[in-house]
N, C-alpha and C positions, 0 to 999 in steps of 0.2 A: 389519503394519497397512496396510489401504488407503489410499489418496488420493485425497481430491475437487480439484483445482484451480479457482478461482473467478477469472476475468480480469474488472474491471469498467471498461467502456468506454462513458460518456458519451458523446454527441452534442453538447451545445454545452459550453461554455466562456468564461468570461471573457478571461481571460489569452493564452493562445492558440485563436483562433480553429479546430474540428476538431482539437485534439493530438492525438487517439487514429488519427486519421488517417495522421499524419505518417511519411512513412518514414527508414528505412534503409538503406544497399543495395536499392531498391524493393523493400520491406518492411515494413509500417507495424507502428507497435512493439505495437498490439494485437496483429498475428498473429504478432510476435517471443515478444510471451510465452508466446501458445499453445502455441508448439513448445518453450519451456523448458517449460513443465508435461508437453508427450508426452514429452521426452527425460528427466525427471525421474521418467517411468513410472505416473504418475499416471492410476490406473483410469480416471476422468472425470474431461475437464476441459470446464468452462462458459464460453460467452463471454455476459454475462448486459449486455448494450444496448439503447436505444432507436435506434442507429444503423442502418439499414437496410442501407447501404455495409457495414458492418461486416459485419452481419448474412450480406450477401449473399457477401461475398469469405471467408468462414472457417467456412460450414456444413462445408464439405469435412473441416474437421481439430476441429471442435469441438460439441458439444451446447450447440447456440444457445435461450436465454432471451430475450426481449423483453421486453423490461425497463417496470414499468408504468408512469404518470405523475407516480406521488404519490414514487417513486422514481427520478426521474429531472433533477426539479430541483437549483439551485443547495445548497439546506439538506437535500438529501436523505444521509442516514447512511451510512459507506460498509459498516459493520455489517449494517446491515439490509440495505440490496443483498447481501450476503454471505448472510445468513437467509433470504432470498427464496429463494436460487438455489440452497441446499442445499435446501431446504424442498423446492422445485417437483422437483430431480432425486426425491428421495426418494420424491414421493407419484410421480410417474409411472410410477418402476422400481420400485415396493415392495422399497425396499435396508432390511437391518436397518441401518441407520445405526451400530447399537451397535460396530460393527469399522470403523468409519470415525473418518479423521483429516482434514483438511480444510486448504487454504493458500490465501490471497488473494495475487493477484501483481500490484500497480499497473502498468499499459502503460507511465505516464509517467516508468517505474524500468528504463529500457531495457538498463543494461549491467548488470545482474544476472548471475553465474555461477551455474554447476551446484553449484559445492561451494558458495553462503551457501545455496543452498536443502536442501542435504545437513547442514549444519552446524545451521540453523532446527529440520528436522526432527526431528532426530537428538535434540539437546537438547531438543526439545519432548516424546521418547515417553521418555527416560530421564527426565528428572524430571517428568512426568507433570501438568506443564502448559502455559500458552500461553505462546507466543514472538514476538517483533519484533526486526525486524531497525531495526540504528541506529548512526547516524552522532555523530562526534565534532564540537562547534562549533566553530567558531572565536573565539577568546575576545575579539577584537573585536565578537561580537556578542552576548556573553553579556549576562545581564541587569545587573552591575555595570558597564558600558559604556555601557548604552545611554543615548542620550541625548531629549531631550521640550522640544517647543516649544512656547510659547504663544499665544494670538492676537496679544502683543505684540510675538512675536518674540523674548522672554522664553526664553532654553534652560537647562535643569538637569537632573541625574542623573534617570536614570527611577527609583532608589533612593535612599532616604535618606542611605543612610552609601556612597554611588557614592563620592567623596573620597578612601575608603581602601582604594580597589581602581587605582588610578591604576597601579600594576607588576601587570603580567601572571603574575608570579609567586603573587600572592595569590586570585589568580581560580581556582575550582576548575573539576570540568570538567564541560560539560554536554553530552545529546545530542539529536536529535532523531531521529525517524522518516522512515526513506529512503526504504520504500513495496517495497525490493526481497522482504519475504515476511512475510508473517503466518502462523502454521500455529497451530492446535487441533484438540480433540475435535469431529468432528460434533455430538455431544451437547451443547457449549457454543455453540454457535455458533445451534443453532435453538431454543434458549432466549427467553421471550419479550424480554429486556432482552440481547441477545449481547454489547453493548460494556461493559456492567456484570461479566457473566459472563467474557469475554475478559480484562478487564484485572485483577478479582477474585485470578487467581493466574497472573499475567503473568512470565517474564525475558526479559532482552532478549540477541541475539548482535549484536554490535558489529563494522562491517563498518571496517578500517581504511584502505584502500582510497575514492580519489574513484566519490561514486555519482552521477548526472544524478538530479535530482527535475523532469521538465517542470513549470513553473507557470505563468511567463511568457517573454515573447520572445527574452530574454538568454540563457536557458538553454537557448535551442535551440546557442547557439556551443559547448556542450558538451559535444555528443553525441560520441559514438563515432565 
C-alpha cells in the first residue's frame, strides 16, 4: 500500500505566536516532520499552509498546497485540511486513490519516531481501519478530578459523584490525542464528512512514552 503523508501547518496561532515556525537544531518542526514522512517512504508527502515562509523554505522536499482561507482560520477542521490536500494531490496527478493510504502528521508533535508511525500504519492495514495515535492522562486531570469555579468563587467537582473519586486508585484511565499520527484509507478521508468517516471505525495505538503537543508557551520547555 501507498502513502500520502499530510503535514498541516497554520500561519497564525493563538497560543504560540508562528509555532509551526519554531525550530529544532535550526530546524523548524514543520520541516522535521516532512522528513519523517520521506524517511517513512511515503510516495507523497504534502506540506498543505497559508504560510508563505513555510511555503518557501520546503518546496525543496515537499509538494506544497496553499492552503485556502475559509481553511485556514482559527475553527477551521483539521479533517477537512486533510480532505483538501488529498483531494487537490489527486485531481492534479490523476492517482487512482483506490491503492492509497494516507497519515496526517501534526508539526506541533515534534518527537515523534519512526516506529509510532510504523506501529499506526501497520495496525491501521491489518485491521482495516483508522488509527490515532494516544497518550495516557494523568489522572490528576482526569474528569473525576477536575475541579469548577463560580462567579462567587464558589469551587465544586466538575462531576457529581467527584467525592468518590478522591484515591487515584478508583480513577480509571483516560487518553487523549498526541497529534504524532493519524493514518486511513484515501477513500475515507476524501469522503464528503472525513471526521465522521475517520472516526466511524477508528482504534487507537497508545504511545507510552512522553510526547510534546506545542499549544502554549509552557510547552515549548519540552521539547526535545
Amino acid at each position: 500500500m501507498n502513502f500520502i503523508a499530510v503535514i498541516p501547518a497554520r500561519k497564525n496561532s493563538k497560543g504560540i505566536k508562528f509555532k509551526n515556525r519554531h525550530k529544532i537544531n535550526g530546524e523548524t518542526i514543520t520541516r522535521l516532520a516532512i522528513k519523517k514522512a520521506i524517511k517513512f517512504k511515503c510516495k507523497y508527502v504534502i506540506l498543505t499552509s497559508d504560510d508563505e515562509y513555510l511555503c518557501r523554505e520546503n518546496r525543496d522536499i515537499a509538494y506544497i498546497i496553499k492552503r485556502p482561507k475559509n481553511l485556514s482560520g482559527d475553527n477551521a477542521c483539521s479533517f477537512e485540511v486533510w480532505r483538501h490536500a488529498v483531494l487537490n494531490l489527486i485531481n492534479n496527478h490523476k492517482l487512482d486513490y483506490r491503492n492509497f493510504s494516507t497519515i496526517l502528521l501534526e508539526p506541533t508533535s515534534p518527537n515523534r519516531k519512526l516506529i509510532d508511525l510504523k506501529r499506526a500504519t501497520n495496525f491501521h492495514l491489518i485491521n482495516k481501519c483508522s488509527v490515532l495515535t494516544v497518550s495516557k492522562l494523568n489522572k490528576s486531570y482526569s474528569p473525576e478530578k477536575i475541579m469548577e469555579i463560580d462567579k462567587y468563587d464558589n469551587i465544586k467537582f466538575y462531576r457529581k459523584n467527584g467525592l468518590r473519586y478522591l484515591q487515584r486508585q478508583k480513577i480509571k484511565d483516560y487518553y487523549y490525542r498526541n497529534g504524532v499520527c493519524y493514518s486511513s484509507y484515501a477513500t475515507e478521508i476524501i469522503r464528503k464528512n472525513p471526521k465522521k468517516s475517520f472516526y466511524n471505525n477508528c482504534k487507537s495505538i497508545i504511545i507510552n512514552r512522553y510526547t510534546v503537543n506545542l499549544d502554549e508557551k509552557e510547552d515549548l520547555k519540552n521539547l526535545i
